[in-house]
C-alpha positions as CSV (number, residue, x, y, z in Angstrom):
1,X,-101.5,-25.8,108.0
2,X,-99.7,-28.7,108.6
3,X,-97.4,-30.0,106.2
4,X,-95.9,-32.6,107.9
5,X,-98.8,-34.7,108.2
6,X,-101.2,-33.3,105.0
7,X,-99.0,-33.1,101.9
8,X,-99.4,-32.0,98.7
9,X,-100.4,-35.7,97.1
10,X,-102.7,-36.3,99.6
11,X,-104.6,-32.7,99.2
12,X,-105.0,-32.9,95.9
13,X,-107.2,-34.8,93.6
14,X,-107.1,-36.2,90.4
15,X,-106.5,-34.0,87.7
16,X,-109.6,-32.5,85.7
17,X,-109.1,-31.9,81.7
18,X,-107.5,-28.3,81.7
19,X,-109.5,-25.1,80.8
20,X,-108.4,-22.3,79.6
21,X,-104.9,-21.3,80.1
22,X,-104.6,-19.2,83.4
23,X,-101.4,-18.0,84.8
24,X,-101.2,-17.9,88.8
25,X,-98.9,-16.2,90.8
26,X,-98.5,-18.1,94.6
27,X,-96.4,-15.5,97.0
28,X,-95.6,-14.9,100.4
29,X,-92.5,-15.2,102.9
30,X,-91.0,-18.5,104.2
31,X,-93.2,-21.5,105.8
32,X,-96.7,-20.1,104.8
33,X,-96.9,-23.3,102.3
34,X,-96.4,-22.0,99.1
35,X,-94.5,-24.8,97.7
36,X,-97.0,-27.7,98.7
37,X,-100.2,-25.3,97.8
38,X,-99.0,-24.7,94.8
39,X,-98.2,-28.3,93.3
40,X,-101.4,-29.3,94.3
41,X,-103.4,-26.5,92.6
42,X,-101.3,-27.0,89.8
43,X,-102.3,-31.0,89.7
44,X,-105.6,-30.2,90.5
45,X,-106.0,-28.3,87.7
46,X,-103.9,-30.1,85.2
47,X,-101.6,-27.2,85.1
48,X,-97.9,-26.7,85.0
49,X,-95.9,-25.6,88.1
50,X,-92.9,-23.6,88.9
51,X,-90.6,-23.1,92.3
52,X,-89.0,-20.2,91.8
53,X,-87.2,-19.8,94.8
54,X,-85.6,-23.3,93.6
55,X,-84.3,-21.0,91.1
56,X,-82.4,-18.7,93.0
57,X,-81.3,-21.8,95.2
58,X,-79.8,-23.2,92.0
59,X,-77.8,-20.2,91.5
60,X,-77.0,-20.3,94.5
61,X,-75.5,-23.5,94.9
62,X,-73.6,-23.0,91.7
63,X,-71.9,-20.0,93.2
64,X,-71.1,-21.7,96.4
65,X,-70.1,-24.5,94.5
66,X,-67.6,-22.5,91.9
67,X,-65.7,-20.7,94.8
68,X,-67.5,-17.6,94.2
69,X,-68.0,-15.1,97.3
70,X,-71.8,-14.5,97.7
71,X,-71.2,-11.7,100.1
72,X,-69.0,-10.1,97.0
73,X,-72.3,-8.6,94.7
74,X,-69.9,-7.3,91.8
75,X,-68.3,-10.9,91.3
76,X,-71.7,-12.3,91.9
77,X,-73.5,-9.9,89.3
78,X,-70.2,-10.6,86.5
79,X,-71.0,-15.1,87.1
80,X,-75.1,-14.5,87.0
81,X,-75.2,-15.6,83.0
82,X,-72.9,-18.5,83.5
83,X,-75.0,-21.5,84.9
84,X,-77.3,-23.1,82.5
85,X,-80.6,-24.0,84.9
86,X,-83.6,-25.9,83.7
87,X,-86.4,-26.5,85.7
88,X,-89.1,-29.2,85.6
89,X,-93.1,-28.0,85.8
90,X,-94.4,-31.1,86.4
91,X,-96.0,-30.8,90.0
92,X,-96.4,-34.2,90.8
93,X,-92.4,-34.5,90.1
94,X,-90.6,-31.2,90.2
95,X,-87.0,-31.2,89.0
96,X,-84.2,-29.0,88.6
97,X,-81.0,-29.5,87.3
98,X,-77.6,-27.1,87.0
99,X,-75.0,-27.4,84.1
100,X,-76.9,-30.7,83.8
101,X,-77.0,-31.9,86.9
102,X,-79.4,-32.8,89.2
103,X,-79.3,-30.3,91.6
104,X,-82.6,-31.1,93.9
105,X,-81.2,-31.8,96.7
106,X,-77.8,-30.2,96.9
107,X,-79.8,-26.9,96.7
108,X,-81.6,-27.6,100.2
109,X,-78.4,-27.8,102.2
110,X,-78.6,-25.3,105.1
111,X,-75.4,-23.4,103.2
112,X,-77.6,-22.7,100.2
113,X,-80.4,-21.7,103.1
114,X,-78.3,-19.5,104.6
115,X,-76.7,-17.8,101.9
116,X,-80.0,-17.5,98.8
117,X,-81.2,-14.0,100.0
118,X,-77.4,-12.6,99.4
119,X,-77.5,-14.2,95.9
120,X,-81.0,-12.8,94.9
121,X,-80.4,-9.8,96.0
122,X,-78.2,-9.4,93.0
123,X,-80.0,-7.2,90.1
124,X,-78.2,-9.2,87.6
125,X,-79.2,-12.8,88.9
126,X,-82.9,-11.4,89.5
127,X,-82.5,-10.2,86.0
128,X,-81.1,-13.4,84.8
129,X,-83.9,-15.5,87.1
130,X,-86.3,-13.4,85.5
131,X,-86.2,-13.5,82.0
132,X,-86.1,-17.8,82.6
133,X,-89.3,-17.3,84.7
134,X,-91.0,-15.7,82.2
135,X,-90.1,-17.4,79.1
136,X,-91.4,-20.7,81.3
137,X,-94.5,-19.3,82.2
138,X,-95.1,-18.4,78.5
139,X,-94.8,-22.0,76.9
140,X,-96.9,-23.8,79.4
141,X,-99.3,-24.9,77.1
142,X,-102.5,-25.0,80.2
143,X,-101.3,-22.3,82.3
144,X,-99.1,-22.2,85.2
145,X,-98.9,-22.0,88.9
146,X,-95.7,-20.3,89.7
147,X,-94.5,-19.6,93.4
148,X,-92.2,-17.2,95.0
149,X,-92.1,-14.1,96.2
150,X,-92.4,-11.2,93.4
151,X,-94.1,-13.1,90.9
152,X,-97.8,-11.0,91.2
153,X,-95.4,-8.1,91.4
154,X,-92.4,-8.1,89.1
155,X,-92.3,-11.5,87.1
156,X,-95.7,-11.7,86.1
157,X,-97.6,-8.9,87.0
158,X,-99.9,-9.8,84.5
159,X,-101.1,-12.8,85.9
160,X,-104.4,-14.1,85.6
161,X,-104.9,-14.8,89.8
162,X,-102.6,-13.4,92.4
163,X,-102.3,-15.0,95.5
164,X,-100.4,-13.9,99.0
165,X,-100.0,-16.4,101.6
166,X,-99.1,-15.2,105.1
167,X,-98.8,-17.0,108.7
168,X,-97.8,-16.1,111.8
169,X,-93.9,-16.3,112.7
170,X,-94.8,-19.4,115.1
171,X,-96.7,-21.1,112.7
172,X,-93.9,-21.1,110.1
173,X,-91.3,-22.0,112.1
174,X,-93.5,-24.9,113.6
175,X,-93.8,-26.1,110.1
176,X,-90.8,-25.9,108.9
177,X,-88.8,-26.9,111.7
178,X,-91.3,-30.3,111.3
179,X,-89.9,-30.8,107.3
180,X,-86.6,-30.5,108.8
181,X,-87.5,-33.4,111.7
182,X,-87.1,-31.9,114.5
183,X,-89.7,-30.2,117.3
184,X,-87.5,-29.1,119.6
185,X,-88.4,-26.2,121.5
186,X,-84.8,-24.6,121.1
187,X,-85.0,-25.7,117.5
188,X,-88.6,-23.8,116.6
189,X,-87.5,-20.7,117.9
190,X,-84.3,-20.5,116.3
191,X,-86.0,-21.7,113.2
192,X,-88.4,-18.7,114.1
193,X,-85.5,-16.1,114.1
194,X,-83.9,-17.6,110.8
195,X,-87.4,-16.8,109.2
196,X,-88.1,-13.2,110.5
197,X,-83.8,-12.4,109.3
198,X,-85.3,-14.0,105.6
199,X,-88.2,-11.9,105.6
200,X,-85.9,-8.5,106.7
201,X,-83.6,-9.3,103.7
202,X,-86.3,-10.1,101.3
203,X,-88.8,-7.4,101.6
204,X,-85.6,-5.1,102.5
205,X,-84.2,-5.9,99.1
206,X,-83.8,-2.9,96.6
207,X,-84.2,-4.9,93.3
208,X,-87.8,-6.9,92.9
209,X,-88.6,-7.0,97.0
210,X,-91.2,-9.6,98.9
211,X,-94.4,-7.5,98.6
212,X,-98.1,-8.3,98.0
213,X,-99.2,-7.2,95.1
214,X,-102.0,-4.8,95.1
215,X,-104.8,-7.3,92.9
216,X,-103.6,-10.2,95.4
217,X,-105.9,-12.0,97.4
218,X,-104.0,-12.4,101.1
219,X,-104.8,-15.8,102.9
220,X,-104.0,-16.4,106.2
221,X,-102.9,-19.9,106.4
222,X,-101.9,-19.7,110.5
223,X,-105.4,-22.1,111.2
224,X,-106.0,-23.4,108.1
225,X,-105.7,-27.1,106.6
226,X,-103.6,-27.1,103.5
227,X,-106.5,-28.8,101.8
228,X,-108.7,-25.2,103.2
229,X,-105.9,-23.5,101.4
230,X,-106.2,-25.7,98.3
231,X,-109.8,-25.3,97.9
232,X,-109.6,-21.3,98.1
233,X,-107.2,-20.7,95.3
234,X,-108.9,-23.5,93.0
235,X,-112.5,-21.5,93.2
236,X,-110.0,-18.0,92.5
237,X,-108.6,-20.1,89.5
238,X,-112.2,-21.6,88.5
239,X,-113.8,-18.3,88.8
240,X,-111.0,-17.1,86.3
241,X,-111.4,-19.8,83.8
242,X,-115.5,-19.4,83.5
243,X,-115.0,-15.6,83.0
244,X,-112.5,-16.5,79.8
């Protein structure tokens, strides 16, 4: 599927009215396109959207960013209620901000990258990640697409479609080595080994771990379009809707 060159805005289409309110849980490890799937069901739809592992970034960050040791879970666990994070569910513009401030890009930094799966491990940040996850997914007015990786499983286990995106380890790192600009051969496969190290430490996790849930419907985005990917989990979502 790849991003590089099909994006979210040029997958999707103009937004229909909404239907009936439909909650939709996107999951699945790293580089599988669960961000730019997501946003453009959600447009597609005229739903909202949420990045939750933009979340967890955001805590992140604010950890790094108050001189707090991430590889220390106790202080990490006793700072989890502190920053106040508010996230944006408008998919054409997604936006998150910390304390106030815009923290959208500061949250992509390869330090945040590198040190998120420490953080959410955390039962008290999941905990604290959590209850804002859910209380966002409750006020969206036409239903949400929300994206992560325990959403069908732990967030919102109740959710109306539950969706598992998967790809092979080459894929990914092909993909997401190209939204970090490079294609380097050295570059790939290290990006390769980063990914399979996330996916230990996410689906190794105790608390709320990267699972399919057992209602989800896996897709296996290795050799398809993102539009091909689109198109599947708008006719789940449709199908929903005209059964409500």
């Amino acid at each position: 599927m790849p991003a590089p060159v099909e994006t979210a805005a040029t997958a999707a289409t103009t937004a229909p009215a909404a239907g009936p309110a439909v909650i939709v849980a996107i999951d699945g490890p790293s580089g599988t396109g669960k961000s730019s799937t997501s946003k453009a069901v959600a447009v597609r739809l005229g739903m909202s959207f949420l990045d939750t592992g933009a979340q967890y970034r955001a805590m992140t960050w604010w950890m790094i960013s108050n001189g707090i040791d991430v590889a220390d879970a106790a202080a990490v666990a006793t700072a989890a209620h502190k920053p106040v994070i508010v996230s944006g569910t408008d998919p054409a513009a997604p936006a998150i901000t910390v304390d106030g401030t815009d923290a959208s890009g500061p949250i992509r930094t390869p330090e945040v990258t590198a040190k998120v799966s420490a953080v959410s491990a955390v039962p008290e940040v999941r905990a604290v990640i959590t209850r804002l996850q859910r209380s966002i997914a409750a006020a969206a007015p036409h239903g949400i697409v929300a994206e992560g990786r325990d959403i069908g499983t732990t967030v919102l286990p109740d959710a109306d479609v539950k969706v598992f995106l998967t790809a092979s380890a080459e894929a990914r790192a092909a993909r997401r080595s190209g939204e970090l600009g490079s294609t380097a051969t050295a570059d790939v496969a290290a990006t390769r080994e980063a990914l399979i190290k996330r996916d230990a430490a996410d689906s190794g996790r105790k608390t709320s771990p990267l699972a399919k849930a057992g209602d989800a419907t896996e897709i296996d985005t290795t050799d398809l379009t993102l539009a091909q990917v689109i198109d599947r989990i708008v006719a789940l979502v449709e199908e929903k809707r005209a059964a409500k």
